[in-house]
TORKOL-916092 format. One line per field, with one value per residue: chain; z, x, y of N, C-alpha, C, O in turn. Coordinates in Angstrom, 3 decimals, padded with zeros to 6 digits. Example, Ala and Ser with C-alpha at 12.3 -4.5 7.8 and 13.67 -1.06 7.14 Angstrom:
<atoms>
cadena <- A:A
nZ <- 007.800:007.080
nX <- 013.190:012.850
nY <- -005.690:-002.250
caZ <- 007.800:007.140
caX <- 012.300:013.670
caY <- -004.500:-001.060
cZ <- 007.800:007.870
cX <- 013.200:012.900
cY <- -003.300:000.030
oZ <- 008.465:008.039
oX <- 014.236:013.409
oY <- -003.319:001.138
</atoms>
This chain:
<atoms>
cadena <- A:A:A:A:A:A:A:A:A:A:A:A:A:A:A:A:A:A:A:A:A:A:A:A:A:A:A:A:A:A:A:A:A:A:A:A:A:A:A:A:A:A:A:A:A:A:A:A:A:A:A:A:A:A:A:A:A:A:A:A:A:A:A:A:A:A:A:A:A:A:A:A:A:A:A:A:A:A:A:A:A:A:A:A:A:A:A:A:A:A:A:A:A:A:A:A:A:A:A:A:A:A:A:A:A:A:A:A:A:A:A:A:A:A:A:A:A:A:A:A:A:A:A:A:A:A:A:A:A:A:A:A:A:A:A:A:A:A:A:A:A:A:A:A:A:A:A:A:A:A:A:A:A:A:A:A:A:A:A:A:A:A:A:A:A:A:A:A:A:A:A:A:A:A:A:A:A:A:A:A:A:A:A:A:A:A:A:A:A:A:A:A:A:A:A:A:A:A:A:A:A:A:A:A:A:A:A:A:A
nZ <- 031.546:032.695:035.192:035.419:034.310:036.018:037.805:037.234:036.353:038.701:041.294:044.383:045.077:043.618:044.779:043.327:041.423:039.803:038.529:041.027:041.430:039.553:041.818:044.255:044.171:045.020:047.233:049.193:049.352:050.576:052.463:054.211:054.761:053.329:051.252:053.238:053.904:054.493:054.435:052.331:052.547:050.219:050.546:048.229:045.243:042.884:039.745:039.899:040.414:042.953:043.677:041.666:042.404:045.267:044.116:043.000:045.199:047.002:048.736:047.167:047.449:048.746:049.516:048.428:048.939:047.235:048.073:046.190:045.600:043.693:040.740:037.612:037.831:039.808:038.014:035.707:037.209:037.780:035.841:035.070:037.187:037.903:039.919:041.906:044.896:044.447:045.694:045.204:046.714:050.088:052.113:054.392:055.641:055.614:057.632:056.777:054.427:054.859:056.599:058.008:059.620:058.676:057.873:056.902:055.681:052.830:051.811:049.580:049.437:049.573:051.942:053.100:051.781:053.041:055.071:059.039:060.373:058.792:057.961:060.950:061.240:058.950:059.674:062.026:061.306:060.293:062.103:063.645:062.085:061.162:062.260:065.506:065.313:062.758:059.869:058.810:055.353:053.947:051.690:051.276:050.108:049.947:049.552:050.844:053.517:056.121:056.526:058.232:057.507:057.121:059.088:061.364:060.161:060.768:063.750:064.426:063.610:065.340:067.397:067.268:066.372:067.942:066.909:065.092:061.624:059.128:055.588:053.920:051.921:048.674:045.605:043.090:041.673:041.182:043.483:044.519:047.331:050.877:052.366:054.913:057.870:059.996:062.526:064.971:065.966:067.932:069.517:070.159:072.771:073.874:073.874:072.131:068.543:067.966:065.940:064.642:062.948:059.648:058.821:058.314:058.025:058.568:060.977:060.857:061.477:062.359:060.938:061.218:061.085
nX <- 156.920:155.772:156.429:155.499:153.352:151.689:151.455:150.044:147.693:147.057:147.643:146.876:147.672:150.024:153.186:155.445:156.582:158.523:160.133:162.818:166.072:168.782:171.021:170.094:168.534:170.889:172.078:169.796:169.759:172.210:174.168:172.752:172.727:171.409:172.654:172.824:170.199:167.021:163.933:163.089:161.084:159.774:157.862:155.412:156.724:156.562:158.158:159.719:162.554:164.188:163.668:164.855:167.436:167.471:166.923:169.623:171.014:170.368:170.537:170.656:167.692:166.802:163.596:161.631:158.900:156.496:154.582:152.261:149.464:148.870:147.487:148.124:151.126:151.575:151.384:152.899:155.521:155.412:155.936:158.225:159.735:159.615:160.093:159.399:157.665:154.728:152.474:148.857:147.951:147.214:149.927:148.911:148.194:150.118:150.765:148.935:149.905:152.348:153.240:155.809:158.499:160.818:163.830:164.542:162.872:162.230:161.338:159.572:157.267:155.016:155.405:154.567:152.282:150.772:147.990:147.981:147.001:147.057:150.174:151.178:149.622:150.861:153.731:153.617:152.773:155.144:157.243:156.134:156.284:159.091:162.069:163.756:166.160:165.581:166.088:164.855:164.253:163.810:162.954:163.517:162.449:164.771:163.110:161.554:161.537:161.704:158.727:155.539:154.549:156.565:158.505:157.042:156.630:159.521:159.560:157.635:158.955:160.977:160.174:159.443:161.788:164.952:167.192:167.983:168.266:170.005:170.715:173.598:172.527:171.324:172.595:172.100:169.212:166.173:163.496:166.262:167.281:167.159:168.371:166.182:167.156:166.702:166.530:166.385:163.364:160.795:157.662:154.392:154.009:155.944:158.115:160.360:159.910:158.572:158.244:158.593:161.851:162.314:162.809:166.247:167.153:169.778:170.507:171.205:173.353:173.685:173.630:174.807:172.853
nY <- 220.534:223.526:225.931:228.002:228.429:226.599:227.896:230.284:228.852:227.679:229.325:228.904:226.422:226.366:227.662:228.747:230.950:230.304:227.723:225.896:226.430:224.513:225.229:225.640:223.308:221.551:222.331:222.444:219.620:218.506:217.225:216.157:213.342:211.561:209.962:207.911:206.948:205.487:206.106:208.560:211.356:213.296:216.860:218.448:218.420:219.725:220.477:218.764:219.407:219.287:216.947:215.302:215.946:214.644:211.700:211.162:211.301:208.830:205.725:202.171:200.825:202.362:204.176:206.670:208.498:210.851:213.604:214.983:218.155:219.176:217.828:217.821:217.733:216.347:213.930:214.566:214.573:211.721:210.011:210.666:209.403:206.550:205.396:206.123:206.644:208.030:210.652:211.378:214.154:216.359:217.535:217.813:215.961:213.889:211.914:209.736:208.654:208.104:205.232:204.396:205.287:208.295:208.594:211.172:214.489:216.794:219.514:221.237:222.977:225.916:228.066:230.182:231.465:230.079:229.705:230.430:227.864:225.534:225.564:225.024:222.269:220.898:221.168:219.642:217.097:216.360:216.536:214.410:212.306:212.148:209.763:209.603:210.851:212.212:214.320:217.658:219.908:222.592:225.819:229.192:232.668:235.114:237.824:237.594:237.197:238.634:239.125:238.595:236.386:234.686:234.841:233.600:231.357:230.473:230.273:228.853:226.621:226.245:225.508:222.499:221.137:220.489:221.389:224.081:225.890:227.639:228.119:229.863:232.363:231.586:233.058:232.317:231.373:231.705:234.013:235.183:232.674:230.900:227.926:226.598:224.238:221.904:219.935:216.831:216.146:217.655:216.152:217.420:217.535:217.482:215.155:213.297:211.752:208.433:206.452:203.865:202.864:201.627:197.820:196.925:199.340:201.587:203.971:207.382:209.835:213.444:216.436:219.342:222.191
caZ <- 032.330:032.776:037.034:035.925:033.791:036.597:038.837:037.189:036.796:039.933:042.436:045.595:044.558:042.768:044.949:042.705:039.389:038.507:038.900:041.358:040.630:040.496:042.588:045.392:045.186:045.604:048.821:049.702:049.696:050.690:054.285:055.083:055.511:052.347:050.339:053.802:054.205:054.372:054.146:052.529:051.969:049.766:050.137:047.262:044.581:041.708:038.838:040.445:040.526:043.943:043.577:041.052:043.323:045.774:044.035:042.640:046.152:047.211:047.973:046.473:047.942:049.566:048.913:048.253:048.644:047.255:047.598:045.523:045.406:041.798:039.715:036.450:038.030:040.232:036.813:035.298:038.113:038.274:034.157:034.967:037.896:038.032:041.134:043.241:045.096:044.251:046.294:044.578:048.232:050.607:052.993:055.760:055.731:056.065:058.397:056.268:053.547:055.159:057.600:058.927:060.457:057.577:057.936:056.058:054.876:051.838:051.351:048.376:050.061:049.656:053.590:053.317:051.487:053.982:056.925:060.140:060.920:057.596:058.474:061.725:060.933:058.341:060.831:063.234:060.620:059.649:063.381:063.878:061.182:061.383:063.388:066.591:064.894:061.509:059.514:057.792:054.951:052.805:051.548:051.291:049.102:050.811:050.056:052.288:055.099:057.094:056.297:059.564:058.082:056.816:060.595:061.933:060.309:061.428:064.720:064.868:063.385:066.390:068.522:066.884:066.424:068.514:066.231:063.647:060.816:057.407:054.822:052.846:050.547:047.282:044.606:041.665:042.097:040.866:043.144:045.784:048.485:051.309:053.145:056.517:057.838:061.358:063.078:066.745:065.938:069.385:069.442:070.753:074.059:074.459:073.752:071.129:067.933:068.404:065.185:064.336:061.825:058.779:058.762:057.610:057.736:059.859:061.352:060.008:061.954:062.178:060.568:061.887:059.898
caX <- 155.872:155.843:156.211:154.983:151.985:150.670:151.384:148.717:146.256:146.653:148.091:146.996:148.657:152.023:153.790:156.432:156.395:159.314:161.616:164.204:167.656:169.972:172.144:169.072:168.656:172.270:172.084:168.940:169.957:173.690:174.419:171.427:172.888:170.565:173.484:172.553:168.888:166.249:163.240:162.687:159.750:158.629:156.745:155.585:157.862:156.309:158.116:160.745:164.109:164.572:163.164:166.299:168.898:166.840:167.548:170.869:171.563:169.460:171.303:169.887:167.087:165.837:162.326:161.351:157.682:156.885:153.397:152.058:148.840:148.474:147.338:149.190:152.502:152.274:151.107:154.180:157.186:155.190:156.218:159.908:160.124:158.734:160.630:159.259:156.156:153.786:150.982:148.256:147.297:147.949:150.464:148.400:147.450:150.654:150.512:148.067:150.482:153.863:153.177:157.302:160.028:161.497:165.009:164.662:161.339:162.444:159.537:158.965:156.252:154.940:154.910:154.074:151.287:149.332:147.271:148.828:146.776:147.923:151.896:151.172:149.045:151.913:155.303:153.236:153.113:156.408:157.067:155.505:156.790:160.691:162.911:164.465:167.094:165.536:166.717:163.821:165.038:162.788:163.577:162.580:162.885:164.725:162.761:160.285:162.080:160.862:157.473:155.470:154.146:157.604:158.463:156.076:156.937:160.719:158.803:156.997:160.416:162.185:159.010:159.403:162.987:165.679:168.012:167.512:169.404:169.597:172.650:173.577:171.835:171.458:172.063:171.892:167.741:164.864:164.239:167.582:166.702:168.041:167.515:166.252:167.272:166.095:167.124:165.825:162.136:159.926:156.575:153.598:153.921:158.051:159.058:160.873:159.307:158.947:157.963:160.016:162.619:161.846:164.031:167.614:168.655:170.958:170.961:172.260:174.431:172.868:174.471:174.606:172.319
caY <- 221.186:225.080:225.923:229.605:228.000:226.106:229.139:231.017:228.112:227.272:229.902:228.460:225.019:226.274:228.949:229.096:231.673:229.737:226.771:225.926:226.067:223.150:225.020:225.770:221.669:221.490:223.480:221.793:218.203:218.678:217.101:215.384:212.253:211.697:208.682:206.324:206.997:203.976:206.269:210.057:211.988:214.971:217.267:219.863:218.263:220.502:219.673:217.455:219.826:218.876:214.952:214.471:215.780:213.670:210.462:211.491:210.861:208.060:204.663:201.099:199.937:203.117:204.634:208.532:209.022:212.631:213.926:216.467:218.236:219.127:216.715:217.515:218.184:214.394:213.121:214.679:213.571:210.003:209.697:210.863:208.981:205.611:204.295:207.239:206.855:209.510:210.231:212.728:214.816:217.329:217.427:217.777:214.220:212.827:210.747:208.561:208.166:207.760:205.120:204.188:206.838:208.797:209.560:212.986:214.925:217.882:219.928:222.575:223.863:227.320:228.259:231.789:231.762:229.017:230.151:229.841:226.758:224.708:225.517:224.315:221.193:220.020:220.889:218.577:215.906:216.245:215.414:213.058:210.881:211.325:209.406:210.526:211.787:213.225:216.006:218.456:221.015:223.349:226.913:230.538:232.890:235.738:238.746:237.707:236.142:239.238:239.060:237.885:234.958:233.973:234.343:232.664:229.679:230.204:230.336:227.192:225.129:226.274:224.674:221.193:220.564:220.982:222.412:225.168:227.029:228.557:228.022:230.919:232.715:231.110:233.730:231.397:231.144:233.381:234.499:234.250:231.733:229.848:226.534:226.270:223.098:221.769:218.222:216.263:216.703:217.528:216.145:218.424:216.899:217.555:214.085:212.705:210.823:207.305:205.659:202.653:202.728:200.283:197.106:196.702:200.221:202.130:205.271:208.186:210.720:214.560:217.119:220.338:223.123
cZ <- 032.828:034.168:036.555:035.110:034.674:037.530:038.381:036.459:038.124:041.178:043.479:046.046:044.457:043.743:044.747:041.227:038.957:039.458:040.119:040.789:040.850:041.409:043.886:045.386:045.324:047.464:049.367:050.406:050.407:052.265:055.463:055.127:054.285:051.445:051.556:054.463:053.867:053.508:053.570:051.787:051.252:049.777:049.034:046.201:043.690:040.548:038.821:040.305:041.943:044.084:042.605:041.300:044.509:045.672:043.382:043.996:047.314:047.367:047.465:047.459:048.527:048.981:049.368:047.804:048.452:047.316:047.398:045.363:044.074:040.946:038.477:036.759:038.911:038.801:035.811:036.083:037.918:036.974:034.369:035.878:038.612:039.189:042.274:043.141:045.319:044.652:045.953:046.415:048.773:052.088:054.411:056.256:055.546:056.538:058.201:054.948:053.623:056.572:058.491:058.900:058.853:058.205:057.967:055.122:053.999:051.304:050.924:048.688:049.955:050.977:053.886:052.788:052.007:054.718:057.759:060.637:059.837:057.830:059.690:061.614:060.166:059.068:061.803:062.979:060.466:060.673:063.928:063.284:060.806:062.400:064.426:066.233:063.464:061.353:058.590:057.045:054.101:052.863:051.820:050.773:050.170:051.056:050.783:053.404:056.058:057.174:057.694:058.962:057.670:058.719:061.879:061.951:060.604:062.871:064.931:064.323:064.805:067.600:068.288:066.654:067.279:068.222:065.047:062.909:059.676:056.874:054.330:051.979:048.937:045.804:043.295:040.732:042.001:041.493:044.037:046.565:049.175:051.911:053.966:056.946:059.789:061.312:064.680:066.517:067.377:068.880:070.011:071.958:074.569:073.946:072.385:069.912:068.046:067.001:065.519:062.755:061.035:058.894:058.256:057.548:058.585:060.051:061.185:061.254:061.543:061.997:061.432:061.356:059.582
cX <- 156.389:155.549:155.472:153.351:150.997:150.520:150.316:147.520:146.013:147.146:148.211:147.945:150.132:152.405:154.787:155.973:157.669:160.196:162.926:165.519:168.248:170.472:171.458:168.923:169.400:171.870:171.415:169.059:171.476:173.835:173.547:171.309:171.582:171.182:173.489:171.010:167.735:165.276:163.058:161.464:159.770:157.778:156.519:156.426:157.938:156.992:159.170:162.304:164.553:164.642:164.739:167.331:168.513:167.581:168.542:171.501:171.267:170.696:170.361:169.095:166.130:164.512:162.116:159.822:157.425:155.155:153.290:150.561:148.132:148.314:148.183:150.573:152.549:151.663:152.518:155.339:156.413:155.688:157.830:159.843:159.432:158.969:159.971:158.161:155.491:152.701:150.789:147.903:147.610:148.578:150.301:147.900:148.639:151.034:149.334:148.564:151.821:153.567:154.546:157.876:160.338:162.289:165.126:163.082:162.525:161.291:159.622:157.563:156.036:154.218:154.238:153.066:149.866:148.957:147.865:148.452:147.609:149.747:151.839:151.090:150.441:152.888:154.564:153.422:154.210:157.193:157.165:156.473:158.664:160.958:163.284:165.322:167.531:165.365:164.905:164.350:163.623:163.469:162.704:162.881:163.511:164.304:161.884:160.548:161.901:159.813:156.748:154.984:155.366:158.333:158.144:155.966:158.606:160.837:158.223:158.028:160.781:161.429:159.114:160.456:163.961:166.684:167.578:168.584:169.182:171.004:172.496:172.837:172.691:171.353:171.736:170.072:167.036:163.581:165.565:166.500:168.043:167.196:167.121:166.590:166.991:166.326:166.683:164.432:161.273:158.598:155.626:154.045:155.508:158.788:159.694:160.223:159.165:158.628:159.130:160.478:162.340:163.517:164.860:168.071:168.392:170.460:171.593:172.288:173.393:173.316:173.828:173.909:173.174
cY <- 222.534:225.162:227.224:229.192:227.688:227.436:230.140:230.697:228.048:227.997:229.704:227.239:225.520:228.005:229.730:229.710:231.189:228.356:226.761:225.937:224.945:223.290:225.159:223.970:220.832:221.106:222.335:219.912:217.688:218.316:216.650:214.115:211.117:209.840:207.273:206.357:205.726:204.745:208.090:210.324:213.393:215.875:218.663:219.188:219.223:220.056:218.978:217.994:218.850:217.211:214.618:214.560:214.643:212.039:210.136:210.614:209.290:206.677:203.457:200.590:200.749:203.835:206.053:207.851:210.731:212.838:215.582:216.408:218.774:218.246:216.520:217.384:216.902:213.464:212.754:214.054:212.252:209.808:210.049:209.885:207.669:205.122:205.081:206.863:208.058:209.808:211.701:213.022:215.829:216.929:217.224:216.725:213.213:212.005:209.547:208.559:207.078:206.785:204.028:205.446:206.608:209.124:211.209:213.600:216.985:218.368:221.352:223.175:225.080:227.709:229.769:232.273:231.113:229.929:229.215:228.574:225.807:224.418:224.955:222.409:220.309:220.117:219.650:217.271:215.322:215.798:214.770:211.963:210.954:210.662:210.508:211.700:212.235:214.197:216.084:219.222:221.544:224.813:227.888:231.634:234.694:237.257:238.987:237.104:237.413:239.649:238.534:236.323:233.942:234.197:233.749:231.399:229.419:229.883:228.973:225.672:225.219:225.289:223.741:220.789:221.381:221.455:222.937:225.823:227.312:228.090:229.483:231.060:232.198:231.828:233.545:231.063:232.215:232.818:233.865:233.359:230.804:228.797:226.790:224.468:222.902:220.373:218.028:216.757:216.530:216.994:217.018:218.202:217.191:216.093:213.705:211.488:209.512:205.683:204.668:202.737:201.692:199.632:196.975:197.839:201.106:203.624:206.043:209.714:211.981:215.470:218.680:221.868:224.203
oZ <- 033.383:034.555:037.419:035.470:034.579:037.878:039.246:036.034:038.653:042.207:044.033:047.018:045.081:043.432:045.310:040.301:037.839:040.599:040.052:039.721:041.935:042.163:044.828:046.419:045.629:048.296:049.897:051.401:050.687:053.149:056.694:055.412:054.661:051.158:051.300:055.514:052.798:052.290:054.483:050.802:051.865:048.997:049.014:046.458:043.466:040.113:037.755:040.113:041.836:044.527:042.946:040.893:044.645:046.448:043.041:043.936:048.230:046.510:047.336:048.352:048.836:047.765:050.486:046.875:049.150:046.535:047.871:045.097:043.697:040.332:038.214:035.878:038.803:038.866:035.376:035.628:037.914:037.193:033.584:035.148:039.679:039.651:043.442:042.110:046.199:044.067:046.079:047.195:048.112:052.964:055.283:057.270:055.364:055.938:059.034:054.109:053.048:057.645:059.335:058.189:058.100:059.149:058.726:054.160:054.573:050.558:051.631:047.875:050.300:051.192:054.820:053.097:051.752:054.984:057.639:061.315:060.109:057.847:059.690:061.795:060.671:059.373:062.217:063.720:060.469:060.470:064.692:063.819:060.320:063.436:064.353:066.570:062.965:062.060:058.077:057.661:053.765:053.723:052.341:050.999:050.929:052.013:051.282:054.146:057.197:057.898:058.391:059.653:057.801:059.323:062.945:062.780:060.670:063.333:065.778:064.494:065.434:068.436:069.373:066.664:067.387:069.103:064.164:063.424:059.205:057.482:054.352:051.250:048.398:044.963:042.520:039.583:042.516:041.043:044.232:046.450:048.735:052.004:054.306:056.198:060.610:060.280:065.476:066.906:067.873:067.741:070.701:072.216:075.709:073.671:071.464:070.342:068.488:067.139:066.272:061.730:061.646:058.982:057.099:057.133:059.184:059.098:061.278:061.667:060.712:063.084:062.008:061.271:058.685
oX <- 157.487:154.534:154.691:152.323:149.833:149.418:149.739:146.643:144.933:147.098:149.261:148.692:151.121:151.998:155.156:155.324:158.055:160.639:163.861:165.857:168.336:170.702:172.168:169.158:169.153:171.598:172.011:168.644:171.688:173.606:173.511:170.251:171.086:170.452:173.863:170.780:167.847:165.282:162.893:160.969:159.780:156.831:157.251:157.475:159.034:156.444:159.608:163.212:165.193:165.548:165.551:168.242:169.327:168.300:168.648:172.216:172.009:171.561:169.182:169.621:164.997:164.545:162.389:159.548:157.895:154.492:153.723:150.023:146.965:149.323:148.808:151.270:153.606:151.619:153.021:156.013:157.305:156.175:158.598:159.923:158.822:158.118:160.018:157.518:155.678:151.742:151.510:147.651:148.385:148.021:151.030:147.206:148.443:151.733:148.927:147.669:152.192:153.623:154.308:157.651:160.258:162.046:165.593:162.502:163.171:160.471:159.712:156.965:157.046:153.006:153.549:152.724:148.676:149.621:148.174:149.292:148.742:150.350:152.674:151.971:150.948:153.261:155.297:153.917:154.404:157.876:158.058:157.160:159.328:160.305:163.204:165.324:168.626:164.793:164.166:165.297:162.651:164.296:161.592:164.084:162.735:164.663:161.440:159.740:162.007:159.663:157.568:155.000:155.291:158.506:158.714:155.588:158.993:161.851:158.626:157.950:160.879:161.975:158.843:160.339:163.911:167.320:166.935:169.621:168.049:172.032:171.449:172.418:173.793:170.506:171.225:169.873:167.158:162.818:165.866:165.275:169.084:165.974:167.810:166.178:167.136:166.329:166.658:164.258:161.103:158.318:156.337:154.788:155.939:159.988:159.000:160.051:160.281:158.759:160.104:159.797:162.071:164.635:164.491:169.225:167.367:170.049:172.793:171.326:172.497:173.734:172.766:174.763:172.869
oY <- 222.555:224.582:227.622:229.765:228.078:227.860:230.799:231.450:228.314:227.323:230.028:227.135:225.134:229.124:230.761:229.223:231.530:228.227:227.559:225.428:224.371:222.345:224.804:223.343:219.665:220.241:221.398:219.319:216.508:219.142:216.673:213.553:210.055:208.891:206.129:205.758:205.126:204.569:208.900:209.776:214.461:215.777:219.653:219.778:219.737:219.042:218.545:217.184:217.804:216.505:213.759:213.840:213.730:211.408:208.958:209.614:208.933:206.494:203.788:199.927:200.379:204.020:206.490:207.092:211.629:212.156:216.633:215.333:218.672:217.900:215.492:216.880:216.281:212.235:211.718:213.130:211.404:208.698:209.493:208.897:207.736:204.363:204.695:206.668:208.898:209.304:212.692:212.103:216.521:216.268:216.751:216.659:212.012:211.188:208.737:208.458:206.055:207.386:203.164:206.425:205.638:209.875:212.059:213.097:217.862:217.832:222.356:223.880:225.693:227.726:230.179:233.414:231.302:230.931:228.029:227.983:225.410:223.345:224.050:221.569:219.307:218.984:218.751:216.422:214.106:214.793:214.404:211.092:210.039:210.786:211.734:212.884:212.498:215.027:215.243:219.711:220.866:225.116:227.801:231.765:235.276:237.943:240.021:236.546:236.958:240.633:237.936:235.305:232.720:233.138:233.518:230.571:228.252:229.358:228.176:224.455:224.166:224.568:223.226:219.563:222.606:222.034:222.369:226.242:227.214:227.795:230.130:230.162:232.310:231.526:234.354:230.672:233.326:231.963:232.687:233.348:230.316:228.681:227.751:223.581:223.808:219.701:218.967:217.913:215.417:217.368:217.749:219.149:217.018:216.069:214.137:210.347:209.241:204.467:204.666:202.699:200.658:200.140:196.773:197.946:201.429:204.285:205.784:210.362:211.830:215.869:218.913:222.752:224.989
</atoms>
């Protein structure tokens, strides 16, 4: 499946004209506590770079839900990836897909091309549905990381988790890009998430972005 094909069927959908790099879902998945995780979520997989470092890292037993709103492209990862749950939708409705605490949400998202309500609406979700003490990561590509609406959503992370950061630029990636990574998610209200963790597994330690 072609990322720059769907990108100009579907522009609003695919905000990628091309592929991640391995070494961007290196970066991306690297320290997120990811090899003792019960529950992680996707969002955006597109055509599943990130989903196979994902469950590269994954241990036995745990479940990756990824939802994607493109039809051909969750048609495509659901045929590579039978163990992954694939929900056709949009992000903004997760909280009627994902319904236990996720450890870790990784989301390929194209944030800069939403309206400010949409980037809102999904960080809220995202939220919502980790644990106390889940990690978020997604990237950005960095010639627009001073763009306002690429600040805007560096802006509304800092409002929902209590820690924020970036790794290095990823020059391996067309085009560059780095992570943002954010951990301690606030709810609207100030308090701390409260789902309940699904049974039998542990708590994972919070790395530092």
């Amino acid at each position: 499946m072609s990322i720059t094909r769907e990108f100009l069927r579907h522009p609003m959908l695919t905000g990628a004209i091309a592929a991640s790099s391995p070494r961007l879902a290196e970066v991306m998945t690297t320290g997120l506590g990811l090899e003792t995780a019960g529950l992680v979520v996707e969002l955006g997989p597109g055509t599943g770079v990130f989903t196979d470092a994902v469950v590269r890292r994954l241990p036995p037993g745990a479940r990756l839900v990824a939802v994607e709103i493109n039809p051909r492209l969750a048609r495509e990862l659901r045929a590579r990836h039978p163990d992954v749950e694939i929900v056709e939708g949009s992000a903004e409705n997760l909280d009627e897909y994902v319904r236990e605490a996720a450890d870790v949400v990784v989301s390929g998202l194209p944030w800069t091309v939403m309206p400010a309500e949409h980037q809102e609406r999904i960080l809220d979700r995202v939220a919502e549905i980790l644990t106390p003490n889940g990690r978020f990561t997604t990237f950005a590509y960095a010639h627009a990381a001073w763009t306002p609406p690429a600040r805007r959503f560096a802006a509304a992370l800092r409002d929902r988790f209590s820690v924020t950061g970036r790794t290095p630029l990823v020059w391996p990636n067309l085009p560059p890009a780095f992570a943002h990574r954010a951990a301690l998610p606030v709810s609207a209200s100030g308090s701390r998430p409260f789902r309940r963790r699904r049974e039998g597994t542990s708590p994972v330690s919070v790395p530092t972005p």
